[in-house]
N, C-alpha and C positions, 0 to 999 in steps of 0.2 A: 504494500500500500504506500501509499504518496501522503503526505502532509505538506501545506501551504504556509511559506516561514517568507520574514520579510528581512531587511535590510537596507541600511545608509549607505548611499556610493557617493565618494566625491569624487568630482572629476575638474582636474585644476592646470589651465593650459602651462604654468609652468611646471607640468611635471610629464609633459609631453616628450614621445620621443625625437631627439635632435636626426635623426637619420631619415624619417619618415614624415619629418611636419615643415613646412615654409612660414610659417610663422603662429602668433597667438589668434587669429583668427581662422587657420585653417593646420587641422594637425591630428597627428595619431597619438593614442595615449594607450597603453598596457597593463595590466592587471597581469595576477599572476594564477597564469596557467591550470593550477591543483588547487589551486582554493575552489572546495562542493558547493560554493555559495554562489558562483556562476558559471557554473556549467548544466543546471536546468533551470533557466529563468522563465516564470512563465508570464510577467508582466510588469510591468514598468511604468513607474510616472515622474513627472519633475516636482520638484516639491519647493524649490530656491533658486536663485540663479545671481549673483553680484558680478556685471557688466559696465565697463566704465563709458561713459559717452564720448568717446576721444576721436572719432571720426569729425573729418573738417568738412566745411559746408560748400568747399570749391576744394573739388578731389580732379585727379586724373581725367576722368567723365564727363566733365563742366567747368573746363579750365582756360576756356577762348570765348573772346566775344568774335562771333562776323555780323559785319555789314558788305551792304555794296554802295558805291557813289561812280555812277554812270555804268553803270555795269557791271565794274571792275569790283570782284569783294575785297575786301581785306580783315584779316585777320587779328585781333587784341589778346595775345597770352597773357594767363597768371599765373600767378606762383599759387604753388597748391597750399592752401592754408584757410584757417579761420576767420573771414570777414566779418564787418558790421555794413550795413550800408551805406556810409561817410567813406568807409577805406575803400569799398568796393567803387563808388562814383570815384572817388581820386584816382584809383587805379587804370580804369576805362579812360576818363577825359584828360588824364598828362602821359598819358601812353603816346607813341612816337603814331599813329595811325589816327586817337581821337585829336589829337594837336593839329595834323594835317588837313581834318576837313573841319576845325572850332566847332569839339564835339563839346554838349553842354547837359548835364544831367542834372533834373531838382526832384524833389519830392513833391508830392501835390498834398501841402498842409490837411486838405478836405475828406480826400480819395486816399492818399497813402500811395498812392501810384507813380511810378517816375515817366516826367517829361523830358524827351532827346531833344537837343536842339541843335543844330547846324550849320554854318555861316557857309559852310559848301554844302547841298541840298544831298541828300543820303536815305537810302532804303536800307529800315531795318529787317533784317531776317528773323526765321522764326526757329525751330528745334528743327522739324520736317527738311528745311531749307540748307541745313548745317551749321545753326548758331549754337553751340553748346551749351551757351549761358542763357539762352532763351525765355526757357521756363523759372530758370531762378531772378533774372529781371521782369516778370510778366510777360513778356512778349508773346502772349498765345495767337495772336494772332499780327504778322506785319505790314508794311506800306508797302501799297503796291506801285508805288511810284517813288521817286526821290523826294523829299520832302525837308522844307526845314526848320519845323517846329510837329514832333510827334508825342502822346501821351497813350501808353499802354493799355491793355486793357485787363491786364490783372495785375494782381497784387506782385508785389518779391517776395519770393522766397529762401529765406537766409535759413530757415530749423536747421538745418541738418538732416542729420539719424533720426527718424522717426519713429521705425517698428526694425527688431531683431528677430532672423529667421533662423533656428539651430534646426540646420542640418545633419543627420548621422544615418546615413541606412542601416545601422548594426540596431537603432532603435526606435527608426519610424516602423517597423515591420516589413520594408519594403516598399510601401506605399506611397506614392508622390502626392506633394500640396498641389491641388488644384488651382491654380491662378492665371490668367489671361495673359501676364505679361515674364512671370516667375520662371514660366517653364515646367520642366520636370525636377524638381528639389526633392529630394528626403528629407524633408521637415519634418523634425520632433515635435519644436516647438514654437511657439513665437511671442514676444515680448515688446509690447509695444514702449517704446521709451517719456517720459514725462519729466526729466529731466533737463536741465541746460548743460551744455558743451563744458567739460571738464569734471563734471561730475558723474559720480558711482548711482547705474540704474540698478536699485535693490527690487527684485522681484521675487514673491513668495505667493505660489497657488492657492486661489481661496476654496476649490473644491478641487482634491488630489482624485478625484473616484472620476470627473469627467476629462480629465486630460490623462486617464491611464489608460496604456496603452496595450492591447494583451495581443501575445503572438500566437499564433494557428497551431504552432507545437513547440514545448520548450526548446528554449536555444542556450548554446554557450555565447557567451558575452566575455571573453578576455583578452578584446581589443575594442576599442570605437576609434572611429574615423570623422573627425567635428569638422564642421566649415559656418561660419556666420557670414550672413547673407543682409544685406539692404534692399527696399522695395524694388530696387531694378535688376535683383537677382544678379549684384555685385560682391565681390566679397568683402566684408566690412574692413577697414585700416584701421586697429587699434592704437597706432605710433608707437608699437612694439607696449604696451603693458597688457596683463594678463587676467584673467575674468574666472572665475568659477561658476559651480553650481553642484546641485545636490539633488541627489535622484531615491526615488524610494523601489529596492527593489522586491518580486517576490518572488519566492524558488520552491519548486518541490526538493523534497529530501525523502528518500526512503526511509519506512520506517515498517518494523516488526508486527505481526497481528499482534 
């Protein structure tokens, strides 16, 4: 006969293994092998999780402004980092490209929205178009012509990190998050964040019985393979620190009539 026993797992990116992981946000971590407490698990759930919010809000993804002026685009890089809106307009309008056409950015005190303005007449682009910065200056939708006085039609978006996606196929059960834009993920879990940039998002389950996860036939579990994921099904940059969390597991164990 079988009896149903439970147990704490931490699992802590830095105790990941250096041969098998590219960094704290995607990595292999090992348990050991002859420990009978995971070698028939028969379900799973998260119970905690401590995640720093250290992802910047102009990464890799969204590190160029374009425009066009007669046609011709050109291109505005940033340096990958943590903006405010003040740094971000300075950065765009004394760039060697906004200088060139007296590119001029304000806030709309009312709306919250920023106006472009131009002393050389310029079409702004949109994401679809190839402005990367598009969606995080409002640009959802651009000028169809050169223009030289333009105001957005949404908001900026400076958050950052919003929602964390813990990937692990050793503990989704195999099964992909369903999402439109995500893909195919092995999502465990997900964690939406509520905190501001530089700080630790503390997450703890308010119902561990609807996030457990139970598998079709016990498994051994003495490796996971983790990736954290951001809404665009990117991998998160923690700027190298390291994140926990704590899992409740439960096993069968043989036992005597």
């Amino acid at each position: 006969m079988h009896s149903l026993r439970s147990k704490l797992m931490r699992v802590n990116s830095k105790e990941r293994d250096p041969l098998l992981s590219s960094s704290s946000s995607k990595f292999v971590i090992k348990f050991d092998a002859n420990d009978p407490t995971i070698s028939q698990i028969h379900s799973i759930a998260l119970k905690s999780a401590s995640i720093p919010n250290s992802e910047y809000n102009v990464t890799l993804s969204n590190n160029s402004f374009t425009f066009s002026t007669g046609g011709v685009p050109a291109t505005i890089p940033l340096l990958v980092g943590n903006y405010t809106i003040s740094t971000l307009i300075t950065a765009l309008t004394a760039s060697a490209q906004g200088v060139a056409v007296g590119m001029g950015i304000t806030v709309n005190t009312t709306t919250g929205k920023l106006e472009f303005t131009f002393t050389t007449p310029s079409r702004l682009l949109t994401d679809a178009e190839g402005n990367k910065l598009a969606i995080t200056t409002g640009i959802l939708k651009g000028s169809l012509i050169d223009v030289p006085v333009f105001e957005v039609v949404g908001l900026p978006n400076l958050i950052g990190l919003e929602n964390i996606y813990i990937a692990c196929t050793e503990l989704s059960g195999g099964d992909y998050f369903i999402d439109s834009s995500l893909g195919q993920l092995n999502v465990f879990a997900h964690i939406p964040v509520s905190v501001p940039f530089g700080q630790i998002q503390q997450y703890l389950t308010a119902d561990q019985s609807s996030d457990m996860i139970k598998f079709v036939a016990d498994r051994n579990v003495d490796y996971l393979s983790i990736a954290l994921y951001d809404d665009r099904g990117l991998l998160i940059d923690l700027q190298g620190l390291e994140w926990s969390m704590h899992l409740k597991i439960y096993y069968h164990v043989n036992s005597s009539m």
